[in-house]
Backbone as a chain_set.jsonl record, in Angstrom:
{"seq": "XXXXXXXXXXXXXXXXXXXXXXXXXXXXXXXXXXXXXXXXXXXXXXXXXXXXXXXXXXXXXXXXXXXXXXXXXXXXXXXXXXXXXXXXXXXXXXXXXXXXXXXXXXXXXXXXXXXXXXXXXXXXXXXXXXXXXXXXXXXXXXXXXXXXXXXXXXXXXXXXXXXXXXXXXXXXXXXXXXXXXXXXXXXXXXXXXXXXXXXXXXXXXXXXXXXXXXXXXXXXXXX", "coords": {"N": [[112.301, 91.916, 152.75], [109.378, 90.76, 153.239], [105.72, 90.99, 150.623], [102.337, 91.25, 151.315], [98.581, 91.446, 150.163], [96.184, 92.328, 152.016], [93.821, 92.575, 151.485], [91.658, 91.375, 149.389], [89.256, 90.716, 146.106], [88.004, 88.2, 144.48], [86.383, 87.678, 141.122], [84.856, 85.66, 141.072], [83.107, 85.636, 143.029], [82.323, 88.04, 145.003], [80.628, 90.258, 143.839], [80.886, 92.848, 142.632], [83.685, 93.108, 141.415], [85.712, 92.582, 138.678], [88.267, 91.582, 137.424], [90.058, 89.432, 135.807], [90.624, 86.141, 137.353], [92.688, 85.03, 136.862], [94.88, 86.767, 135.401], [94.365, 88.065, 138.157], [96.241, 86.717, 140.065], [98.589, 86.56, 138.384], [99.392, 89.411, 137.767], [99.643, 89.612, 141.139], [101.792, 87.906, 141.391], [104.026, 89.206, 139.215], [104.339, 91.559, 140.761], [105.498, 91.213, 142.911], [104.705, 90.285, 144.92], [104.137, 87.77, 148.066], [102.365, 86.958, 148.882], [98.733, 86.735, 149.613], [95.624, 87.612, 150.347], [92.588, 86.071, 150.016], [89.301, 88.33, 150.395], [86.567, 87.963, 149.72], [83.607, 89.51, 149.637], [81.068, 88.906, 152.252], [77.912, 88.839, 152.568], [74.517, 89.245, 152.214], [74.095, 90.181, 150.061], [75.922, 88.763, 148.538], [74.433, 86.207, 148.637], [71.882, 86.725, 147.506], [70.937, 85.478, 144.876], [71.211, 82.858, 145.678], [69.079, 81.22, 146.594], [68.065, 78.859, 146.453], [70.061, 77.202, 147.413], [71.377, 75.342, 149.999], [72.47, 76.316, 153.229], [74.83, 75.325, 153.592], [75.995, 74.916, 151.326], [75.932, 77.141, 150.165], [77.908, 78.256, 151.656], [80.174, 76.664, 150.695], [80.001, 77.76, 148.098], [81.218, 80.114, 148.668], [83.675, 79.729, 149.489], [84.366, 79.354, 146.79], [86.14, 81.249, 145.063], [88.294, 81.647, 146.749], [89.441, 78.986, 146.318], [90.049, 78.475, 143.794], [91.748, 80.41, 143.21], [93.8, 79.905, 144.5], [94.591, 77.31, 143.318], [95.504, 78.413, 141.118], [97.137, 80.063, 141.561], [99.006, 77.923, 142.185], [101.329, 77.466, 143.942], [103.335, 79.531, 143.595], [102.154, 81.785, 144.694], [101.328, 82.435, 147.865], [98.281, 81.892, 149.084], [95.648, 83.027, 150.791], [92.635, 82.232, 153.0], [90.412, 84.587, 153.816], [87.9, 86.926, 154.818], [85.484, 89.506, 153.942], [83.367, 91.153, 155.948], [79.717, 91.649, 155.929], [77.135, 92.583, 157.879], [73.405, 92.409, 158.24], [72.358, 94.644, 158.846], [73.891, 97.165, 158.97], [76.013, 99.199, 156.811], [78.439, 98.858, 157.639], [81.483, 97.132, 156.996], [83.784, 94.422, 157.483], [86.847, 93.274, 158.01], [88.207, 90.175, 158.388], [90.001, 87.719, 159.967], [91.74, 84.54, 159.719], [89.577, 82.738, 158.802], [88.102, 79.341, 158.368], [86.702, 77.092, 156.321], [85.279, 75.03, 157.961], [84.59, 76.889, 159.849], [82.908, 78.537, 159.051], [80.557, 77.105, 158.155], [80.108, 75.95, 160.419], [78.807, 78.049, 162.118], [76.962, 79.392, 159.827], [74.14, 77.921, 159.337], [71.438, 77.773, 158.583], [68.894, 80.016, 156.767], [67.647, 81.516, 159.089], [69.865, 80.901, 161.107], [72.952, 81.948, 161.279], [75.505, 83.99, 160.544], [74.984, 86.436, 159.043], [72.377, 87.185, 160.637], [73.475, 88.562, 162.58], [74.446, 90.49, 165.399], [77.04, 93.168, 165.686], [78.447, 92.689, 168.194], [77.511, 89.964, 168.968], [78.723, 88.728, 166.766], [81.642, 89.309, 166.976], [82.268, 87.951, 169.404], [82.424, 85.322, 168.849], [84.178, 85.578, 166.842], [86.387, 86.476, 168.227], [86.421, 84.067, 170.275], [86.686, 82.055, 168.541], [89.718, 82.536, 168.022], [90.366, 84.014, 165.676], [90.499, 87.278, 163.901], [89.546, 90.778, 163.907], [88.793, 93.56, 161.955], [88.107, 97.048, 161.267], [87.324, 97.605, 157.842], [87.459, 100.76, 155.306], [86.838, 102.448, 157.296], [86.07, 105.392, 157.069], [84.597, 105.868, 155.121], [81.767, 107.086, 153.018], [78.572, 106.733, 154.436], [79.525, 104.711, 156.419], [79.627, 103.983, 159.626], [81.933, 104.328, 162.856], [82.596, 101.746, 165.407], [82.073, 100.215, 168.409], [85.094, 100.583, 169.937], [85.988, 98.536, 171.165], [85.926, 96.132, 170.183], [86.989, 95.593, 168.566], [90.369, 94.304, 166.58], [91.909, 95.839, 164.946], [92.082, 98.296, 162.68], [91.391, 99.44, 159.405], [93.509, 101.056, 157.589], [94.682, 101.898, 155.781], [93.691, 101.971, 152.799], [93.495, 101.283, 149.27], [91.614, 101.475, 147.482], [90.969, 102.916, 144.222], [88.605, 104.207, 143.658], [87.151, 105.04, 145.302], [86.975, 107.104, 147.736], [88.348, 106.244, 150.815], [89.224, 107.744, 152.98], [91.907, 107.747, 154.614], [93.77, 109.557, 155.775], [92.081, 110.11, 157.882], [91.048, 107.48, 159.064], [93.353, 106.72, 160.072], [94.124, 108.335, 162.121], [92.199, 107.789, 163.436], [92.477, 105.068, 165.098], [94.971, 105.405, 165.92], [94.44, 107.434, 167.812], [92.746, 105.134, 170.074], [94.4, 103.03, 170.451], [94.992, 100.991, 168.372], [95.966, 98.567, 166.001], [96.814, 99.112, 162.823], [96.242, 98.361, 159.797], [96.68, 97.111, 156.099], [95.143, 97.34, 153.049], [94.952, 96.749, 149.296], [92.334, 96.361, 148.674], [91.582, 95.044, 146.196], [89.448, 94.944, 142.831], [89.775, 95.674, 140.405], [91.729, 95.642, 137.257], [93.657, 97.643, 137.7], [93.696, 97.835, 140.735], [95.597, 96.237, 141.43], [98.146, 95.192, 143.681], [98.633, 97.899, 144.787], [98.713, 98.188, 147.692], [100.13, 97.306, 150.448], [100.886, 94.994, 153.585], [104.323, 94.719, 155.214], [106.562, 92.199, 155.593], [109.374, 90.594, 157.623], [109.515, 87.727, 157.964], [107.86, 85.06, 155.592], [104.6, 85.124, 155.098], [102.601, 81.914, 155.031], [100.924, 80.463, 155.542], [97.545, 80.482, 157.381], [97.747, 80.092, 160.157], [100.599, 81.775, 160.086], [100.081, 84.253, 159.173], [98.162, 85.133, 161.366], [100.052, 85.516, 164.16], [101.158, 86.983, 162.685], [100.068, 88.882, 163.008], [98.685, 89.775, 165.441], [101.108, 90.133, 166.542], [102.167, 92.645, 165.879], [103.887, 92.569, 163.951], [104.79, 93.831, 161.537], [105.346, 95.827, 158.862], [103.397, 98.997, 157.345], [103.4, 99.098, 154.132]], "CA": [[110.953, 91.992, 153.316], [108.452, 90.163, 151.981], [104.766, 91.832, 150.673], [101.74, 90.891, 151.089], [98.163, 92.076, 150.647], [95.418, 92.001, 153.169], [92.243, 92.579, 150.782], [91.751, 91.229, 147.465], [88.21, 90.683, 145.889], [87.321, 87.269, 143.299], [85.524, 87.608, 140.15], [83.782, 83.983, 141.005], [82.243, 85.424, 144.285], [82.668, 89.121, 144.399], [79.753, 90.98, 141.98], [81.23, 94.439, 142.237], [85.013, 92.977, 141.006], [86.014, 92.425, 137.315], [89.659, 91.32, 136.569], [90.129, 87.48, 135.734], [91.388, 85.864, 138.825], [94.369, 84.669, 136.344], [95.143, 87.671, 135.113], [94.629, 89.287, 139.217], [97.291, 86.261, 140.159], [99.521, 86.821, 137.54], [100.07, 90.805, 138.151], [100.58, 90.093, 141.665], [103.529, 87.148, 141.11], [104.837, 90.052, 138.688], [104.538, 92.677, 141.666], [106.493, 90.76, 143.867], [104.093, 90.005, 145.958], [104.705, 86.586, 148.826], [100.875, 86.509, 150.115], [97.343, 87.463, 149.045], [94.568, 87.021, 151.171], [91.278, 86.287, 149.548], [88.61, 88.577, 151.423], [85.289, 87.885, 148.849], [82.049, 89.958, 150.4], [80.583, 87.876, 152.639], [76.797, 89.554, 152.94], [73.184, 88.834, 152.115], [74.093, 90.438, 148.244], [76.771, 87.6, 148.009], [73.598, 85.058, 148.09], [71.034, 86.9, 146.63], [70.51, 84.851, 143.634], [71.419, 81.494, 146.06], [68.162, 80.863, 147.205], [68.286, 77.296, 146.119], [71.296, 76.238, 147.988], [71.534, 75.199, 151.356], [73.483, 77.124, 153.91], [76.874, 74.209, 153.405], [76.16, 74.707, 149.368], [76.361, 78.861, 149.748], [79.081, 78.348, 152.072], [80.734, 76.032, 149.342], [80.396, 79.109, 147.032], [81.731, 81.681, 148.756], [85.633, 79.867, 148.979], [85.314, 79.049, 145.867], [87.033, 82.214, 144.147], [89.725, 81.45, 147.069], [90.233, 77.674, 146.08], [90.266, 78.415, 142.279], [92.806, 81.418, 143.402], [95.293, 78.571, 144.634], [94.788, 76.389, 142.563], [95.688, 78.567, 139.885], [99.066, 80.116, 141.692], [100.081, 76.781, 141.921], [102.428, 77.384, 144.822], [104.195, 80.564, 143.193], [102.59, 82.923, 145.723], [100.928, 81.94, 148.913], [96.69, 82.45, 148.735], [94.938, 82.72, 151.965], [91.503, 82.521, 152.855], [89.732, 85.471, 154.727], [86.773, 87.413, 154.873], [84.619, 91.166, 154.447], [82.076, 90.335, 156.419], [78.842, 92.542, 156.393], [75.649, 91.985, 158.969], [72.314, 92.873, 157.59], [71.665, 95.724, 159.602], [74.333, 98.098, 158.551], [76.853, 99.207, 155.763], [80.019, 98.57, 157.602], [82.456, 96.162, 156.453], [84.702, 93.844, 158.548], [88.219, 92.218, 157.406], [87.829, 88.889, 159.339], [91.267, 86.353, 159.569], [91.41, 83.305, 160.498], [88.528, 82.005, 158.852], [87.871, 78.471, 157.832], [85.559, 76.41, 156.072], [84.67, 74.38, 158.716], [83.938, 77.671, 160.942], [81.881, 79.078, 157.968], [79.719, 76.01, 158.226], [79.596, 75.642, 162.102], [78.251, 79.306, 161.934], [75.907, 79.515, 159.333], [73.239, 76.315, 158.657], [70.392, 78.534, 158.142], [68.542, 81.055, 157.118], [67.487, 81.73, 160.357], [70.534, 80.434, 161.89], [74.311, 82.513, 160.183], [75.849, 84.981, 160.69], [74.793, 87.848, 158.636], [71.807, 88.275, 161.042], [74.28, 88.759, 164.227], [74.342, 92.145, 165.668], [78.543, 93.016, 165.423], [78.874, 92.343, 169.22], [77.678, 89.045, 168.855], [79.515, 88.305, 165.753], [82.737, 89.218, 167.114], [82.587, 87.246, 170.364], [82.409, 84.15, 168.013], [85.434, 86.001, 166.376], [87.296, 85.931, 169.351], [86.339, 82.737, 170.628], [87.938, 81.28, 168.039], [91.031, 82.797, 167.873], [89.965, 84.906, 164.527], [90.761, 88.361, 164.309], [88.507, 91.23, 162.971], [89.594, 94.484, 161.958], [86.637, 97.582, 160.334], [87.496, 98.289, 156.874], [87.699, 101.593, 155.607], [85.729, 102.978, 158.421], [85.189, 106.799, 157.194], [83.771, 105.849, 153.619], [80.57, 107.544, 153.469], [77.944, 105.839, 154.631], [80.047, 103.83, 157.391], [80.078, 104.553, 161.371], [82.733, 103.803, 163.529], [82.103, 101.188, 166.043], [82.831, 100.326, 169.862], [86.854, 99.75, 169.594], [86.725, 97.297, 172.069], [84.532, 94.594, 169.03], [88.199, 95.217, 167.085], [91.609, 93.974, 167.105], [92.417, 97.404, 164.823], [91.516, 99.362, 161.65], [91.837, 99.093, 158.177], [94.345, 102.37, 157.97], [95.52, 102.288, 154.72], [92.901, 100.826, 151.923], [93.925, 102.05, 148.316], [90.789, 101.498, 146.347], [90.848, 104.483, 143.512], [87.298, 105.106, 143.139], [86.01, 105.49, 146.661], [87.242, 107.78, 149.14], [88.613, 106.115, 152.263], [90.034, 108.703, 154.219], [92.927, 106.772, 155.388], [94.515, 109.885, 157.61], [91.36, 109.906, 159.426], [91.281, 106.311, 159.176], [94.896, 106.264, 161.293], [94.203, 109.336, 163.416], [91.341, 107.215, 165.064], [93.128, 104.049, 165.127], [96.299, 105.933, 167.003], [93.298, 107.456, 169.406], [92.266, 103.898, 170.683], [95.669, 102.368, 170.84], [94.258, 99.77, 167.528], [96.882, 98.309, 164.948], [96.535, 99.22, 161.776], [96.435, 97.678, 158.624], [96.765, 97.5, 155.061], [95.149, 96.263, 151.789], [93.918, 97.267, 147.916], [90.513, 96.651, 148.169], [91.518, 94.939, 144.994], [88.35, 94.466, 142.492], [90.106, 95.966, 139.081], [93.248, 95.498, 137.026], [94.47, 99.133, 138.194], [94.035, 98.311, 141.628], [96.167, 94.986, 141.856], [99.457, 95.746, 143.731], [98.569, 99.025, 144.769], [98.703, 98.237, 148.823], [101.027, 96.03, 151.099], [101.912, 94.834, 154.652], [105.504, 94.153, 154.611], [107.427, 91.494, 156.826], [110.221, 90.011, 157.579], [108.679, 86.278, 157.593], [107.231, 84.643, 154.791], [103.129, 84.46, 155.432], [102.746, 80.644, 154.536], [99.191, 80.21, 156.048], [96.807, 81.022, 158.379], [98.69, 80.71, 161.183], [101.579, 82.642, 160.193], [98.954, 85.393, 159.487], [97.318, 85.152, 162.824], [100.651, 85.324, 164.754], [102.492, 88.289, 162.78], [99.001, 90.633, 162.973], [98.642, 89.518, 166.792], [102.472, 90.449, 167.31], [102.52, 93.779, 164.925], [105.274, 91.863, 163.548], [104.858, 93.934, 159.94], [105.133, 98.056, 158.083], [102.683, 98.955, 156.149], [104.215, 99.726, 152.827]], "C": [[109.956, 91.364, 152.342], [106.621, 90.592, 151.909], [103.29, 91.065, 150.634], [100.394, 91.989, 151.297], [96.84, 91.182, 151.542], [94.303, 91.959, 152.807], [92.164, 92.551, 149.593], [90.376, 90.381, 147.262], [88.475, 89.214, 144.609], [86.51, 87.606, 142.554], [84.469, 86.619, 140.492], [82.883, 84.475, 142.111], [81.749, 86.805, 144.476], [81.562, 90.138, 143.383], [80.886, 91.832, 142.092], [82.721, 94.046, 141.75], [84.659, 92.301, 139.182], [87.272, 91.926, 136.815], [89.524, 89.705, 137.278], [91.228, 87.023, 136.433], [92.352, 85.437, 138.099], [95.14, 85.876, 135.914], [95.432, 88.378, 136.806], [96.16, 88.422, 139.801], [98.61, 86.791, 139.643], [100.312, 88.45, 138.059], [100.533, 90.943, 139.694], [102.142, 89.67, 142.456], [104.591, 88.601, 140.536], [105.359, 91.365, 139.542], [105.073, 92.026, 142.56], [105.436, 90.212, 144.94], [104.292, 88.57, 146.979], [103.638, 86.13, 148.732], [100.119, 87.888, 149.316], [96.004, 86.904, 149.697], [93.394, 87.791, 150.367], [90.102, 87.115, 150.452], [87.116, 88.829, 150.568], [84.094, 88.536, 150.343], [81.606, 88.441, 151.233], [79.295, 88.594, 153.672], [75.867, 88.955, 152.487], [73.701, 89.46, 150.77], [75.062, 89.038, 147.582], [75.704, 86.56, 147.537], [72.391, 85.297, 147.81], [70.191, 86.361, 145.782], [70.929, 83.462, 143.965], [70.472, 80.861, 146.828], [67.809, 79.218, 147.112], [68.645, 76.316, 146.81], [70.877, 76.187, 149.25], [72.298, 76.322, 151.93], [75.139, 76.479, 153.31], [77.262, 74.815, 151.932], [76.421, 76.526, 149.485], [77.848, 78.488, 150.698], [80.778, 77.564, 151.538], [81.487, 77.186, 148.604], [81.282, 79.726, 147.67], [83.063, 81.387, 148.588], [85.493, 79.52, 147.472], [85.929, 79.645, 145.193], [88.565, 81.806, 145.023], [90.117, 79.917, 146.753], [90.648, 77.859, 144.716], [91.362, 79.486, 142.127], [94.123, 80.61, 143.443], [95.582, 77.821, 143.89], [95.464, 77.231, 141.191], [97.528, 79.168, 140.194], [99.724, 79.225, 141.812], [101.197, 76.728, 142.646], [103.69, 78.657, 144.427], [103.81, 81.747, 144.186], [101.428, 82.133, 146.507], [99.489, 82.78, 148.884], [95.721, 82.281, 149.772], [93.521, 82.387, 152.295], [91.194, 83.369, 154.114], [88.508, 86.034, 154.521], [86.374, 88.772, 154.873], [83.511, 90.542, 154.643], [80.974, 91.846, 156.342], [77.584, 92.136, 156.832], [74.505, 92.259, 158.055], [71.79, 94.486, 158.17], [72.2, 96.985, 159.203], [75.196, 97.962, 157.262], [78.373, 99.115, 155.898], [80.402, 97.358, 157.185], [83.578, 95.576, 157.08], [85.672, 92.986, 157.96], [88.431, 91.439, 158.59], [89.023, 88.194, 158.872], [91.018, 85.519, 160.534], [90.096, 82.268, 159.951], [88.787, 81.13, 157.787], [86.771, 78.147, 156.953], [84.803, 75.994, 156.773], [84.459, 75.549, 159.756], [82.61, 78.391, 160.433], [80.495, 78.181, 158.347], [78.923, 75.508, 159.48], [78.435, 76.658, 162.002], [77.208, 79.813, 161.459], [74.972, 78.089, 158.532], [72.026, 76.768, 158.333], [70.348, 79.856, 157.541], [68.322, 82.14, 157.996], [68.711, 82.067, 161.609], [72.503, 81.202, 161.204], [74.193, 83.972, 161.175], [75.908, 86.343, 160.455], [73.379, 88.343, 159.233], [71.931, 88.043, 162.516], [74.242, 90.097, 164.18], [76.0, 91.825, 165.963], [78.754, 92.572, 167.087], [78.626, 91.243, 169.175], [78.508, 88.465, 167.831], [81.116, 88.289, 166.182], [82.804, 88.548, 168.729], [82.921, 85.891, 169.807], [83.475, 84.373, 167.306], [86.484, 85.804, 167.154], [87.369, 84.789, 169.777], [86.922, 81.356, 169.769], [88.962, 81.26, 167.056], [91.349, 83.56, 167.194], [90.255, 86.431, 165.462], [89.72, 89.292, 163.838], [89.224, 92.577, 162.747], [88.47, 95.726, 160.815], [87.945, 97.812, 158.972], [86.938, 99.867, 156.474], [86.45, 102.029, 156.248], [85.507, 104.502, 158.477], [84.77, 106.728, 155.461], [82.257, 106.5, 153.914], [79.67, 106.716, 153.172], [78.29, 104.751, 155.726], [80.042, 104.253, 158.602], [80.851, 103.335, 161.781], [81.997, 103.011, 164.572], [82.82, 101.444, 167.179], [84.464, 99.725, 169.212], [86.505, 98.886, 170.569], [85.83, 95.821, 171.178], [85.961, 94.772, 168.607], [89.454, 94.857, 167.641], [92.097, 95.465, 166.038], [91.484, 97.486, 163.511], [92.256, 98.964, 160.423], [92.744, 100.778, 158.003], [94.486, 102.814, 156.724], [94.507, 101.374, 153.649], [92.944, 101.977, 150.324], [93.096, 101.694, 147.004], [90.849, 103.063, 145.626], [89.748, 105.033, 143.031], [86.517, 104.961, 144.108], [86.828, 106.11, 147.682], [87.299, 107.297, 150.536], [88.855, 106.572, 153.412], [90.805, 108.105, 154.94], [93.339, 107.685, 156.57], [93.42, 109.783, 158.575], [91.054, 108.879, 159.879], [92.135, 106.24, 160.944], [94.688, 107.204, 162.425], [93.127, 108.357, 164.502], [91.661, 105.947, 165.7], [94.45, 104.567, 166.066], [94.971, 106.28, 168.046], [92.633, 106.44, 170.216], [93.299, 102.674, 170.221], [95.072, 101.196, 169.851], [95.505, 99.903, 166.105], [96.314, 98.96, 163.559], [96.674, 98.773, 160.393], [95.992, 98.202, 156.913], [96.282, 96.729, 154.156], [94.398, 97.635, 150.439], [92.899, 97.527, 147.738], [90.578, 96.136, 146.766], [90.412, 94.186, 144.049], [88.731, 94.81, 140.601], [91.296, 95.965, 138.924], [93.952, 96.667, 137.848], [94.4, 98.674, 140.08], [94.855, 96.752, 142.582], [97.509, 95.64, 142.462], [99.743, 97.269, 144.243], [98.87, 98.951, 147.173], [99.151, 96.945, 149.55], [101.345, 96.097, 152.478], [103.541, 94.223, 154.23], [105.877, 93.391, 156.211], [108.542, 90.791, 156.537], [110.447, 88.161, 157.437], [107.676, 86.317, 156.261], [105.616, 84.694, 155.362], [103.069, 82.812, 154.708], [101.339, 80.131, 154.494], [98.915, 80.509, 157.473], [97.157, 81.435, 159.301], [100.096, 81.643, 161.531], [100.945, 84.371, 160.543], [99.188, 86.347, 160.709], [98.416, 85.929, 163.713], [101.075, 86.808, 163.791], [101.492, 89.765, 163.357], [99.291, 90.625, 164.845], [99.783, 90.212, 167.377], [102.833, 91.733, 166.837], [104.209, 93.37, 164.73], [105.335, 92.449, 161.671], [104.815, 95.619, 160.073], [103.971, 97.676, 157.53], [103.417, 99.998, 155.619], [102.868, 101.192, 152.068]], "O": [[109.808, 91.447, 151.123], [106.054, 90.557, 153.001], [103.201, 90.191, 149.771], [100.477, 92.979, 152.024], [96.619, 89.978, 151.671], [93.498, 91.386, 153.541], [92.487, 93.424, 148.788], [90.189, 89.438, 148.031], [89.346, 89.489, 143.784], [85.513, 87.999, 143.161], [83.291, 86.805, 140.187], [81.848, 83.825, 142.257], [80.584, 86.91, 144.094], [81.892, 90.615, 142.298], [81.925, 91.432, 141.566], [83.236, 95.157, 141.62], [83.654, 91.759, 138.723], [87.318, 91.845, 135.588], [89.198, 89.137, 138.32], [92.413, 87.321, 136.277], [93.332, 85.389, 138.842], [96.324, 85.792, 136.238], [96.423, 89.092, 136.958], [97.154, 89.119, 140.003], [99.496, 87.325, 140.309], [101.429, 88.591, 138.557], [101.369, 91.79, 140.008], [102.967, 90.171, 143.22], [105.588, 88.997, 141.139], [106.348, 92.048, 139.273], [105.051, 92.841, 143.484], [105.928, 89.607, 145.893], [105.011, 87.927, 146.214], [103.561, 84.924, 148.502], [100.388, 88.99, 148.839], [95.517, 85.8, 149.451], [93.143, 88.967, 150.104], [89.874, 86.46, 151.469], [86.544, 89.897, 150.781], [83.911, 88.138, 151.494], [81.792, 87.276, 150.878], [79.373, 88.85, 154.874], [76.2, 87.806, 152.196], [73.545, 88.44, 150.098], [74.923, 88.493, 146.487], [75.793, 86.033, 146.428], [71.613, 84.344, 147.784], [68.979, 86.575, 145.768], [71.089, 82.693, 143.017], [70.811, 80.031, 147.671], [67.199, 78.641, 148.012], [68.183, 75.189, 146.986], [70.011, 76.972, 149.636], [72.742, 77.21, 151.203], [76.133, 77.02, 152.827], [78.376, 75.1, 151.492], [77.23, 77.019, 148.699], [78.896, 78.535, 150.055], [81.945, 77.801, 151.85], [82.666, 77.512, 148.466], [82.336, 79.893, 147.057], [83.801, 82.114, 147.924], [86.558, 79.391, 146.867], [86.567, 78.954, 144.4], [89.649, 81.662, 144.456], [91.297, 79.663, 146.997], [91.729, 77.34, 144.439], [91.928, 79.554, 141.036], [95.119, 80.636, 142.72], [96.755, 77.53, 143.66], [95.913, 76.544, 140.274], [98.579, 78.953, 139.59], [100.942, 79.307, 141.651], [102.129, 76.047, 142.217], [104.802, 78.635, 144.954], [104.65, 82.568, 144.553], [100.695, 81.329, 145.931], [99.44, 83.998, 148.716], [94.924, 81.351, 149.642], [93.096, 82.159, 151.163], [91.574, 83.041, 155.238], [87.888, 85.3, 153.751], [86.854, 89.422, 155.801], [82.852, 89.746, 153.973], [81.407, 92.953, 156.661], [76.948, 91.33, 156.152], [74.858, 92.331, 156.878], [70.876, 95.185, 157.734], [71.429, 97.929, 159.033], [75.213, 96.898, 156.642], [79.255, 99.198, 155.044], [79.538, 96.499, 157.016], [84.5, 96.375, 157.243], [85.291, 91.956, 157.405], [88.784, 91.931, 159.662], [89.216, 88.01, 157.67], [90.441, 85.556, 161.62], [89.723, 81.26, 160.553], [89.326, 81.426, 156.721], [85.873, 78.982, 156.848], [83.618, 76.287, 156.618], [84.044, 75.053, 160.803], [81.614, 78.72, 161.077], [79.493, 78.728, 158.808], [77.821, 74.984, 159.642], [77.275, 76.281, 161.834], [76.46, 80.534, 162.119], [75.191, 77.515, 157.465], [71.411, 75.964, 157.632], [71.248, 80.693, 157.61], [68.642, 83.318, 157.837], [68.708, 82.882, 162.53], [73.091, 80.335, 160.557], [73.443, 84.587, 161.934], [76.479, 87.219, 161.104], [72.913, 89.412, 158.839], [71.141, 87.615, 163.357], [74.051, 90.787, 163.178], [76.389, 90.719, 166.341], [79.664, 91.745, 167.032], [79.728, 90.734, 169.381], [79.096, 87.465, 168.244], [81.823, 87.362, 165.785], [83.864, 88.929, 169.224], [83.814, 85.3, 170.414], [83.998, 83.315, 166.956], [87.42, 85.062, 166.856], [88.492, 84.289, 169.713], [87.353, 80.25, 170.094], [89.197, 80.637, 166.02], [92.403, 84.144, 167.447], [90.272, 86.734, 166.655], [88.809, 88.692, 163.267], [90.279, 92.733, 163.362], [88.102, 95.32, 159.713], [89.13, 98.097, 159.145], [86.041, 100.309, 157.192], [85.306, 101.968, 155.798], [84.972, 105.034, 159.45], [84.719, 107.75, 154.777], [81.711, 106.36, 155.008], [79.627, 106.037, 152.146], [77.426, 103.908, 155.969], [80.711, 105.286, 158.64], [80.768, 102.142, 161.492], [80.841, 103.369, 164.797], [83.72, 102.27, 167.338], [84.792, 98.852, 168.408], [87.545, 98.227, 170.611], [85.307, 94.818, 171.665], [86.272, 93.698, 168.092], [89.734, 94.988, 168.833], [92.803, 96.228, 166.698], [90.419, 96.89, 163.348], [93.334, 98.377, 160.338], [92.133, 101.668, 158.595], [94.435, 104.02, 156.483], [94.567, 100.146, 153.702], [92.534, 103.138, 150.296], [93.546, 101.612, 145.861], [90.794, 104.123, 146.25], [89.675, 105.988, 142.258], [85.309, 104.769, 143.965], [87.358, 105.366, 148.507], [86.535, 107.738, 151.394], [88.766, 106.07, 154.532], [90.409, 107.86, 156.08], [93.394, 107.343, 157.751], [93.57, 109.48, 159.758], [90.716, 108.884, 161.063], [91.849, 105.964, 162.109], [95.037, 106.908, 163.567], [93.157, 108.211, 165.724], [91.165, 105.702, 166.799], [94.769, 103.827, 166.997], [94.587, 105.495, 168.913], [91.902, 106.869, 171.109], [92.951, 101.6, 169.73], [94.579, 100.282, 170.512], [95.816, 100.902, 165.456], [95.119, 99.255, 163.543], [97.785, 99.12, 159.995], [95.322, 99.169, 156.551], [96.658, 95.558, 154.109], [93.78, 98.696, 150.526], [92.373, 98.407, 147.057], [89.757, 96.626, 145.992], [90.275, 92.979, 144.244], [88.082, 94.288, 139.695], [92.094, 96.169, 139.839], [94.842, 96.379, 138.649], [95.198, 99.332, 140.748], [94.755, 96.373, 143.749], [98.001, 96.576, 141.831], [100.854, 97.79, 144.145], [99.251, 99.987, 147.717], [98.702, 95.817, 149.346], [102.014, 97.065, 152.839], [103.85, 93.52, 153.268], [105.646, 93.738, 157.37], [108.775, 90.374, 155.402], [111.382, 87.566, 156.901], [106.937, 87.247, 155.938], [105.572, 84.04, 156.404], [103.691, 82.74, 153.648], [100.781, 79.519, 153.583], [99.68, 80.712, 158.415], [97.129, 82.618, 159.642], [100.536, 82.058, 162.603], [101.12, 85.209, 161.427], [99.781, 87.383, 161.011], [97.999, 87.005, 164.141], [101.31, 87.782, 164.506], [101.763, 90.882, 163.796], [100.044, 91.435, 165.385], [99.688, 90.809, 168.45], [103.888, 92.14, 167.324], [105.267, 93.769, 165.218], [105.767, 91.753, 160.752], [104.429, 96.367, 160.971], [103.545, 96.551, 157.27], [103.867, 101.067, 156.03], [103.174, 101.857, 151.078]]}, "num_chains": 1, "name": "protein.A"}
């Protein structure tokens, strides 16, 4: 079976993370890991201090912790690009797959004009529409409300950050109550919490589309 995880934070993009994206690589080649999907914040605190840039030039930034991620595994473990998306309006948090550059870019060209000031029903029709998945992260952290299930393809179930309280069973209990997959990642932002949370499958993840196709098919455990 091969492991991968589903939420892992960049130093380059990332404030609230700290371990040197060679160092977060490295531990999780040594943890066996196949697949690591980049999911850098992607909120109004991400560009804060990017008032400068254009929309293309922040949307530049934000892969770049996941290009400098690849570039640095060098083909030893497979480095995806994804997304925590958060709106302006509230404090939930959305694990977004499927996303490109060039959808990043379609999406947001303004101030005015982006995605962090969509209300989540609009945001996830544009999710669906093309082809992207979305899924709430941990959705009983305090401070978070649950949304309509019918905006999600499932739930973050299992998220094994060690210094915030997820409530994973009640996580899964509401995720089994609205028939919604469930999924798995670290939340990884510190050495301690590299390696700590895994989907497992029987296929390699390779890219995007492998992704897309095993979540779509619940073609994976969570470990």
């Amino acid at each position: 079976m091969y492991k991968s995880d589903l939420h892992c934070h960049t130093i380059d993009v990332s404030k609230c993370a700290d371990l040197a994206l060679e160092e977060m690589i490295e531990n999780y080649i040594k943890y066996g890991y196949s697949t690591m999907v980049i999911t850098d914040h992607f909120s109004s605190a991400t560009f804060e201090d990017k008032h400068s840039l254009t929309w293309s030039e922040k949307c530049d930034f934000y892969v770049s912790g996941y290009k400098r991620a690849k570039e640095i595994a060098n083909g030893r473990i497979t480095v995806i690009l994804g997304m925590e998306y958060r709106n302006i309006y509230t404090a939930n948090d959305y694990l977004v797959y499927g996303v490109t550059e060039e959808f990043l870019k379609k999406h947001n060209k303004s101030d005015e004009d982006n995605t962090l000031n969509m209300h989540l029903k609009d945001f996830c029709e544009i999710v669906h529409e093309n082809g992207m998945l979305i899924y709430q992260a941990h959705p009983f952290r305090n401070g978070i409300k649950v949304v309509n299930p019918q905006y999600l393809h499932g739930i973050e179930t299992q998220n094994t950050h060690p210094r915030i309280d997820s409530r994973n069973d009640i996580a899964a209990l509401w995720a089994k109550k609205f028939n919604l997959p469930g999924i798995a990642g670290s939340d990884c932002h510190k050495k301690q919490d590299a390696g700590t949370s895994a989907i497992l499958t029987e296929y390699k993840i390779e890219k995007i589309e492998d992704l897309l196709y095993i979540l779509k098919n619940n073609l994976y455990k969570i470990l």
